[in-house]
N, C-alpha and C positions, 0 to 999 in steps of 0.2 A: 696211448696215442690214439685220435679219434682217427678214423678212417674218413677219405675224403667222400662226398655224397657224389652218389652217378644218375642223372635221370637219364630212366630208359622205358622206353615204351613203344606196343605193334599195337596195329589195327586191325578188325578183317571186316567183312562186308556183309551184314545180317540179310539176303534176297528174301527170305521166307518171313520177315515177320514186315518187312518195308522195302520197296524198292531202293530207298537212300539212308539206311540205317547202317551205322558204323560202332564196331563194338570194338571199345578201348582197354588194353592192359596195361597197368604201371607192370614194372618191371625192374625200376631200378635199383641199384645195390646202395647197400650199408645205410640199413632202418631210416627212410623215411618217416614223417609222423606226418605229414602236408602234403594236400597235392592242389595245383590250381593248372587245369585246363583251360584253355582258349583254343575253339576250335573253327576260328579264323570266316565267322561268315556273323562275329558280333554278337553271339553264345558262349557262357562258359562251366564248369564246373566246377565242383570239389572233392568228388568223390574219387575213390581210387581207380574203381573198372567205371566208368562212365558209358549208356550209350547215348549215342545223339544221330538226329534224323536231320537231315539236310533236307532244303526245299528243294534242290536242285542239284540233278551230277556238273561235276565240275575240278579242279584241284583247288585245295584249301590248304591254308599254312596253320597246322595245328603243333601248340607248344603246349608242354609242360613244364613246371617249375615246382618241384619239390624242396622240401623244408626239412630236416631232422630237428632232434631234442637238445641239439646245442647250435640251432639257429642257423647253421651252415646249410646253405641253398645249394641246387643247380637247376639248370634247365636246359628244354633241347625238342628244337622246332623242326617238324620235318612235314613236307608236304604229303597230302593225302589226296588219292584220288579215288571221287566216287563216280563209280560208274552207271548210266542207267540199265538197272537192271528189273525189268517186268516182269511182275510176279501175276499178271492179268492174264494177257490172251490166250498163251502157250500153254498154263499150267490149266484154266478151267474149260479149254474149246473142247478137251475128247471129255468133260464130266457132263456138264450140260450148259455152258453157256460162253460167247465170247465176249469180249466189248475193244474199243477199240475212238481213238485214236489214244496211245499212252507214250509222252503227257497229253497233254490236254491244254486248249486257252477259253474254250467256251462251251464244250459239251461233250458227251460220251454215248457213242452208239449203243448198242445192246444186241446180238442176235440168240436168241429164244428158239430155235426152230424144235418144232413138235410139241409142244406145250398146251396142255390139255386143262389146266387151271390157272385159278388167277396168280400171278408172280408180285412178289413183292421186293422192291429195290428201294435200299437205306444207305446213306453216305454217312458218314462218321470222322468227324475230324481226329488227330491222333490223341488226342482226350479223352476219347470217346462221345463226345459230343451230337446229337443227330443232328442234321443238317438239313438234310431230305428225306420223302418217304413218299415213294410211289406206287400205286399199284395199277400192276400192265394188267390189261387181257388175255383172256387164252387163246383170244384169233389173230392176235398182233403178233409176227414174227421177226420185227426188226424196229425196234424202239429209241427215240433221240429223246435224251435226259439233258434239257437246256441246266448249266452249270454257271452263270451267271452272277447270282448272286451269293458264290462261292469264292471265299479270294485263293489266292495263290497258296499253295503247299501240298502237303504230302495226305491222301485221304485213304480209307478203308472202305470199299462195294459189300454190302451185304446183298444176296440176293437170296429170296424166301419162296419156295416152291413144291407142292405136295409135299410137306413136314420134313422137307429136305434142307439144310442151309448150305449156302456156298461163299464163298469171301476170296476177297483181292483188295490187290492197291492199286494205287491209281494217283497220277502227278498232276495239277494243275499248275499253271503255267500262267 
C-alpha cells in the first residue's frame, strides 16, 4: 500500500547574510522525489532547501508542490512574511562606520568619523556583480553615495579602510 504524499515545509529569516533572505525546508513525509516552489513575488524553484532573497519585506504566498516515484503529488501554500530586518546601521555603527537611510530610493549616506586614510566603498549586486566603486577622503566625515543608476533590489556595502574590510546590506527601493 503506497502511503499518501504530505507536503510540509518552514521557513526562517536569514538577517546576517540579507536583510530579505528566506531559507526554506521541505519537510514533507513519505519520499518525495520533486519539489516545485513558487515563492509568490514571480520566482520559483526546484530544489529541495531553496533560499531566496526578496526585493522587498512584505507577505508573500509561497507553495510547494511535491511529486513522489509513483506520480502522486501534494501541495500546500502558506503565507510568509519577511520582515525588514537591517543588517547595516546597528551591526557596523560601534565597528567603524554607519550609513543610513535602509532602504533606500536614491542614495545612501555614509558617516566615517575619524578616518585617517583613504576609504573605499563598493556596491555589489547579489551576484556579486560591482556596481560602484568610490573612493572617499580622509577629511570627508559624512559622504552621500548618489544610487541612481542602481535599480531596485537587494545590495551588498563593501567598505575598504586601512586593510581593514567591513560589509552590509542595504534595500533599494
Amino acid at each position: 500500500i503506497q502511503e499518501p504524499l504530505v507536503a510540509f515545509w518552514r521557513y526562517k529569516q536569514d538577517s546576517l547574510t540579507s536583510a530579505t533572505k528566506i531559507d526554506f525546508t521541505d519537510i514533507s513525509y513519505f519520499d518525495p522525489i520533486q519539489w516545485n516552489w513558487t515563492f509568490g513575488d514571480g520566482f520559483t524553484s526546484t530544489e529541495q532547501f531553496p533560499s531566496h532573497v526578496y526585493a522587498e519585506p512584505g507577505v508573500y504566498n509561497v507553495c510547494l508542490n511535491v511529486c513522489n516515484s509513483a506520480g502522486i503529488c501534494d501541495d500546500l501554500c502558506k503565507n510568509v512574511v519577511v520582515k525588514n530586518v537591517s543588517v547595516g546601521s546597528k551591526q557596523l555603527s560601534a565597528t567603524f562606520f554607519k550609513f543610513y537611510p535602509n532602504p533606500t530610493s536614491d542614495y545612501l549616506v555614509f558617516e566615517l568619523p575619524n578616518i585617517t586614510s583613504e576609504s573605499i566603498v563598493n556596491i555589489y549586486d547579489m551576484n556579486g556583480r560591482e556596481l560602484i566603486s568610490k573612493n572617499i577622503a580622509p577629511s570627508v566625515g559624512i559622504y552621500r553615495l548618489e544610487l541612481n543608476s542602481v535599480p531596485p533590489g537587494v545590495y551588498f556595502i563593501k567598505l575598504s579602510n586601512d586593510n581593514k574590510v567591513y560589509g552590509a546590506h542595504f534595500i533599494k527601493s
